[in-house]
C-alpha positions as CSV (number, residue, x, y, z in Angstrom):
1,X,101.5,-15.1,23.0
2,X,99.1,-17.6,20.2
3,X,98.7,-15.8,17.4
4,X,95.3,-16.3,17.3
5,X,94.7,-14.5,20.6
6,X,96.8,-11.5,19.9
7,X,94.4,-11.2,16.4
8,X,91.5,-11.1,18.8
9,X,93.1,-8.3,21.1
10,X,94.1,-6.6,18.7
11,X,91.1,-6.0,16.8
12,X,88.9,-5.8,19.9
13,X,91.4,-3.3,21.2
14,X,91.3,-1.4,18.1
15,X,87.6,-1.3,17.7
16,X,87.2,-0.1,21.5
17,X,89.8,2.2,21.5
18,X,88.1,4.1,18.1
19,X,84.9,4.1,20.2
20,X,86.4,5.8,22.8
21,X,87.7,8.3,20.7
22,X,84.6,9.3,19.2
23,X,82.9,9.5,23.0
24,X,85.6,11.9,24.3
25,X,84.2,15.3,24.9
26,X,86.4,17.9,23.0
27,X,85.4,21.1,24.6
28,X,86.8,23.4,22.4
29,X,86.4,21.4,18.6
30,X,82.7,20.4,19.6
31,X,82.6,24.4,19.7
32,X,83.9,25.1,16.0
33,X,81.0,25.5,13.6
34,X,80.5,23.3,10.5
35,X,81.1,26.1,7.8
36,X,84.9,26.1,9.8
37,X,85.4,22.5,9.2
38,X,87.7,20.8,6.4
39,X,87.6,17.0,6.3
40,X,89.5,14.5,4.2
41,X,92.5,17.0,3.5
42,X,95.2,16.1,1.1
43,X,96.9,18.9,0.7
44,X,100.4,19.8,2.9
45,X,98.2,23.3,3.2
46,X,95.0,23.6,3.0
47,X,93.3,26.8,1.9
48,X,90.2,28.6,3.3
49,X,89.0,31.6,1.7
50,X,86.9,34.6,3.1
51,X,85.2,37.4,0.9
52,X,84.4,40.2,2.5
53,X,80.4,42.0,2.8
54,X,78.8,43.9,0.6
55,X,75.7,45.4,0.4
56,X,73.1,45.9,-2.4
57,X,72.5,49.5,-4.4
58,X,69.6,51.3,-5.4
59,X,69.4,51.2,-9.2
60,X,67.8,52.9,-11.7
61,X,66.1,51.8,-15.3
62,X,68.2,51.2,-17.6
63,X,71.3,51.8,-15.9
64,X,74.3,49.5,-15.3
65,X,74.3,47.0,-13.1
66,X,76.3,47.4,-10.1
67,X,79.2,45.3,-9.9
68,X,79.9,45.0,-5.9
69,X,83.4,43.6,-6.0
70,X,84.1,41.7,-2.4
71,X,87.5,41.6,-1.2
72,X,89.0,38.0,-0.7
73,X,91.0,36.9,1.6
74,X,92.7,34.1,1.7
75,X,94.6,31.8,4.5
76,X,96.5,28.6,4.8
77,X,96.0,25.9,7.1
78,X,99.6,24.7,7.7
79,X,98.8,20.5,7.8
80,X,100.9,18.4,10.9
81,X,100.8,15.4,12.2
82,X,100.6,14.1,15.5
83,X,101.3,11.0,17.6
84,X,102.3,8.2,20.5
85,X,102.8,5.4,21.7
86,X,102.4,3.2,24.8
87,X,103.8,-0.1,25.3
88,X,102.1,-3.0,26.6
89,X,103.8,-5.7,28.6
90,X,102.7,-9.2,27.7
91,X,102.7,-10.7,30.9
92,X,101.1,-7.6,32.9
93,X,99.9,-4.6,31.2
94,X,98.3,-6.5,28.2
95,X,96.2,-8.4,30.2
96,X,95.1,-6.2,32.7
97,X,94.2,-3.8,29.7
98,X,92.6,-6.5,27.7
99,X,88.9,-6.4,27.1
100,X,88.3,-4.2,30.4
101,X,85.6,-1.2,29.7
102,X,87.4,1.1,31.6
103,X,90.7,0.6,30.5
104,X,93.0,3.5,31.5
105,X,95.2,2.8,28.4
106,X,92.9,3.6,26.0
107,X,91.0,6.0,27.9
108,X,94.4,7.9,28.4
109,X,94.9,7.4,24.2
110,X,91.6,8.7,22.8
111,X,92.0,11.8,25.7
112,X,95.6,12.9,24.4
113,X,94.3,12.8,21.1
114,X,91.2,14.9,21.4
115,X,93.3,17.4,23.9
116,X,96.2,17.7,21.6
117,X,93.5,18.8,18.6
118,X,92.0,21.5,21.0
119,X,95.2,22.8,21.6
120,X,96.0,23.4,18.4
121,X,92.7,25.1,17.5
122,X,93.1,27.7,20.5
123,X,97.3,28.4,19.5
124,X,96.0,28.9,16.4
125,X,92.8,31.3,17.0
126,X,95.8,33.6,18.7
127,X,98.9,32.9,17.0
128,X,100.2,33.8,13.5
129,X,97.7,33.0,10.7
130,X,98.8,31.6,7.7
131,X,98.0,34.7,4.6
132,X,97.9,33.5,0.9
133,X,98.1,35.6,-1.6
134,X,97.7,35.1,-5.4
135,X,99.2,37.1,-8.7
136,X,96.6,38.2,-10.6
137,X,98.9,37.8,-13.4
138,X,100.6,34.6,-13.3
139,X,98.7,32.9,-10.8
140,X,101.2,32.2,-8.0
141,X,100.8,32.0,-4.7
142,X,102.7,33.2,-2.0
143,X,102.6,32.7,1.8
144,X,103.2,35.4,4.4
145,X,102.0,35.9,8.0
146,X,99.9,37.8,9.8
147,X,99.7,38.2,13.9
148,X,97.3,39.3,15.9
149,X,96.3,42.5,15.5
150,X,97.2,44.7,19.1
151,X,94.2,46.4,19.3
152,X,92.6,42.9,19.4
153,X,94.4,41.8,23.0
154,X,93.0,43.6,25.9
155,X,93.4,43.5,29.6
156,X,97.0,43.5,31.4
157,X,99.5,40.9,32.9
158,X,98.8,40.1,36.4
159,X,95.4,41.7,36.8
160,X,92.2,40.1,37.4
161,X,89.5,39.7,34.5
162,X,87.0,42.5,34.8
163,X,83.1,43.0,33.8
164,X,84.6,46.1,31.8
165,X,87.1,43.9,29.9
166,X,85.1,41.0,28.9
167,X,82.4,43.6,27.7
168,X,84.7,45.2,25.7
169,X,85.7,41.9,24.5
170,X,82.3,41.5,23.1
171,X,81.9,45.5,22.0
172,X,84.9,44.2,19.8
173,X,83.1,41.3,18.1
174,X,80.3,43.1,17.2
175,X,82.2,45.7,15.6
176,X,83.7,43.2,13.6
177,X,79.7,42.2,12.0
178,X,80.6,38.7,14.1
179,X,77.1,37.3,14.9
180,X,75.8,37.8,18.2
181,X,74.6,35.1,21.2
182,X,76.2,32.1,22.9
183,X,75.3,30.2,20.4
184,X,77.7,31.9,18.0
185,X,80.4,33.0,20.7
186,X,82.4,31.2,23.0
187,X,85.0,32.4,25.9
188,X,87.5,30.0,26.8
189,X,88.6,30.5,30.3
190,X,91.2,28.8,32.8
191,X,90.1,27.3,36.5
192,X,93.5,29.6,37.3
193,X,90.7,32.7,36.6
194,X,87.6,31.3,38.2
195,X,88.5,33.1,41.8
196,X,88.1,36.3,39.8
197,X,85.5,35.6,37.6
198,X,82.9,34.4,40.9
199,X,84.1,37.6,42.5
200,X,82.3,39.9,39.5
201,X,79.1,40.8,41.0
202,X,77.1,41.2,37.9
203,X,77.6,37.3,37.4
204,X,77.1,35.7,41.0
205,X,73.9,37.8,41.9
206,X,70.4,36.3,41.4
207,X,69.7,40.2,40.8
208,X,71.6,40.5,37.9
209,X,71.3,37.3,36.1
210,X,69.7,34.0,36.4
211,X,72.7,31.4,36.4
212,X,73.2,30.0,39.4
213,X,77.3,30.1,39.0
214,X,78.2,28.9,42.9
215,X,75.6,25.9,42.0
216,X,76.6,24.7,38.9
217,X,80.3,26.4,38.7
218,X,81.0,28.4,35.4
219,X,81.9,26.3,33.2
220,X,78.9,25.5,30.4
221,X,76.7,28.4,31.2
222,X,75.4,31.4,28.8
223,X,76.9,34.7,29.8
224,X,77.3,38.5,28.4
225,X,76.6,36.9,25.2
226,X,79.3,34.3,25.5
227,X,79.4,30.3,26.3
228,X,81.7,30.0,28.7
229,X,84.3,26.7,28.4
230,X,86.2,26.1,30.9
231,X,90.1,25.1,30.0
232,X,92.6,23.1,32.2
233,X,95.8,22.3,31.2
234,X,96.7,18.3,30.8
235,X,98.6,17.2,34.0
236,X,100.5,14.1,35.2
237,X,97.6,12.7,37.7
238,X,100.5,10.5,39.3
239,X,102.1,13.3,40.0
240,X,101.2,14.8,43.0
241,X,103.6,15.5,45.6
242,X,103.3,17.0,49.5
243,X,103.4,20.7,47.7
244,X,99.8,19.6,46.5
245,X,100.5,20.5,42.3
246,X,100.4,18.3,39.7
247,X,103.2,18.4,36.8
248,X,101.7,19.7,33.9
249,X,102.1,18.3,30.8
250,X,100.6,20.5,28.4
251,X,99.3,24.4,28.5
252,X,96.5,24.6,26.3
253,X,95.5,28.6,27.7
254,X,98.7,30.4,26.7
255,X,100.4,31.6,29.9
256,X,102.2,35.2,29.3
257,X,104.2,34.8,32.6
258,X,104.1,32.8,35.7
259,X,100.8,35.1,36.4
260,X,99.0,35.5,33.6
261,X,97.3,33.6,31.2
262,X,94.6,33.9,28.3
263,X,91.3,34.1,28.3
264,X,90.1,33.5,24.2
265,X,86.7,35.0,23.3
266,X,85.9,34.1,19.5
267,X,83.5,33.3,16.8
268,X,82.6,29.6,16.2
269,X,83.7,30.0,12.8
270,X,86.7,32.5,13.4
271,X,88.9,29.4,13.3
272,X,88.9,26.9,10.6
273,X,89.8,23.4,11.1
274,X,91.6,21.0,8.4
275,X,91.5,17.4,8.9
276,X,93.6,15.3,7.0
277,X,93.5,11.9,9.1
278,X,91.1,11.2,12.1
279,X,92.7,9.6,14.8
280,X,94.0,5.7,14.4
281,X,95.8,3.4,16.2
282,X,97.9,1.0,14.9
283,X,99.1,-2.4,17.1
284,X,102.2,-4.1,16.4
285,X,104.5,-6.8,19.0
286,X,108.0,-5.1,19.0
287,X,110.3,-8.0,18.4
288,X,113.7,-6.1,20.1
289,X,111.6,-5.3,23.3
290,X,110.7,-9.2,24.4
291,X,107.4,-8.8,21.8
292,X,105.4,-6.1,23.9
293,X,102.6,-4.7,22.1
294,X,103.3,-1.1,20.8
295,X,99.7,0.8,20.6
296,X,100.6,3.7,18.3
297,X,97.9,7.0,17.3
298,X,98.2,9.6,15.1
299,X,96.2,12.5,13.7
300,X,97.1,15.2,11.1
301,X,94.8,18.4,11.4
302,X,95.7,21.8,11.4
303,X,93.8,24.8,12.2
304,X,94.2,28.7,11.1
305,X,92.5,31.7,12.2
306,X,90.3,33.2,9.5
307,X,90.0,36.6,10.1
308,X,91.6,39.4,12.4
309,X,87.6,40.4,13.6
310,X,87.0,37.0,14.7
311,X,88.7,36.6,18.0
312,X,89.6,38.2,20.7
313,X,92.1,37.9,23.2
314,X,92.4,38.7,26.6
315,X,95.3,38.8,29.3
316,X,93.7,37.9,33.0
317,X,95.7,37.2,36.0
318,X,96.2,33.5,36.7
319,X,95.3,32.5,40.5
């Protein structure tokens, strides 16, 4: 291949790919709030500290001031990186995927990368948090961890998602002061749970709300106080065989059994997100594989449930 081509490609490539990146719709990192957000992150972990509410005190003339004394709380952010590759063929791939708009290559690049950071967000908002803890006298810190707290997961394996259990769901966020509204809460749900969730009454009928759910579908509309973001796991599209199921490549929903999955009801700023590197590619000719163009991305992130309040979790049978 002329050099000076490849130098075209490869910068055109790179410059498209990145814009496809930024276009891809992350439904659950879109969700995360801005005072949840770390950028430009150094650090192997990255710290994110919480202090706890207080409330002012009547006080008297000439009397001491009150000295309210927050607790703070501390967590770590645990920093990995991620990444791939694809290689290109010279004589096929490479010029098929050249300059094309709707190249699958780099449409299939920018997707894993914005799917693998959602995943991480929602493993994180119901797996172990990172706790940091610091000596008052000598300053050190030490790491422990802390799992999600029982009373917080609700429902049971191999049932079907209730109106009783996603209120209570929401009767648990608000007893944890977490702001109130769609705009503040989200419930990430599976398509495995949609059969149920159409099947609740107080959703479907026009005399109980206005959404018009077997119109528009679930996904995307405001609900018990909840956006609702719908979840599918990352299959192999090529894979489908006479059985009718794809192979799935990724959970991103945490499955309990072959039955079950999560549903994830949480704050937009229960979960913070640190992000060290944004995604990049990087394009190289491999000189032991006949010169075929190596496309490479990588991100590091990592992501850490603030506080126990902040999310719920519930077990709903997977159709």
């Amino acid at each position: 291949m002329a050099t000076t081509f490849y130098n075209s490609w490869v910068t055109q490539f790179d410059t498209m790919l990145r814009q496809t990146m930024s276009q891809q719709r992350s439904l659950v990192f879109s969700r995360i709030g801005p005072g949840a957000k770390h950028s430009g992150v150094s650090a192997v972990v990255d710290t994110w500290e919480r202090a706890g509410n207080v409330l002012l005190t009547n006080i008297g003339r000439y009397t001491d001031t009150p000295v309210l004394q927050p607790t703070h709380d501390r967590r770590g952010a645990v920093m990995q990186t991620v990444g791939g590759a694809i290689h290109l063929s010279k004589n096929v791939d490479l010029v098929r995927a050249l300059l094309n708009p709707q190249s699958d290559y780099r449409d299939m690049l920018a997707r894993a990368a914005v799917w693998a950071k959602d995943q991480a967000i929602l493993t994180a908002a119901v797996g172990s948090a990172t706790v940091v803890a610091t000596s008052p006298t000598t300053g050190q810190m030490t790491y422990s961890s802390q799992a999600m707290v029982s009373n917080r997961i609700i429902g049971t394996t191999n049932t079907a998602v209730s109106l009783t259990t996603i209120i209570a769901a929401a009767v648990l966020l608000s007893k944890a002061s977490v702001p109130t509204g769609p705009q503040a809460r989200t419930m990430f749900y599976g398509p495995g749970q949609l059969v149920d969730l159409l099947a609740i009454t107080q959703a479907s009928s026009s005399d109980f709300t206005n959404n018009r759910i077997h119109d528009q579908g679930f996904d995307g509309i405001s609900w018990e106080g909840f956006n609702w973001v719908e979840i599918a796991d990352v299959v192999d599209q090529t894979g489908w065989v006479s059985t009718a199921t794809a192979t799935a490549r990724a959970t991103i929903l945490p499955m309990y059994d072959a039955n079950s999955r999560a549903m994830i009801a949480m704050y937009n700023e229960g979960v913070g997100v640190s992000t060290g590197q944004e995604a990049t590619s990087e394009i190289s000719p491999l000189p032991t594989r006949n010169y075929d163009v190596q496309i490479y991305v990588s991100e590091s992130y990592a992501a850490v449930r603030l506080w126990e309040g902040a999310v719920v979790e519930i077990i709903a049978k997977e159709n």
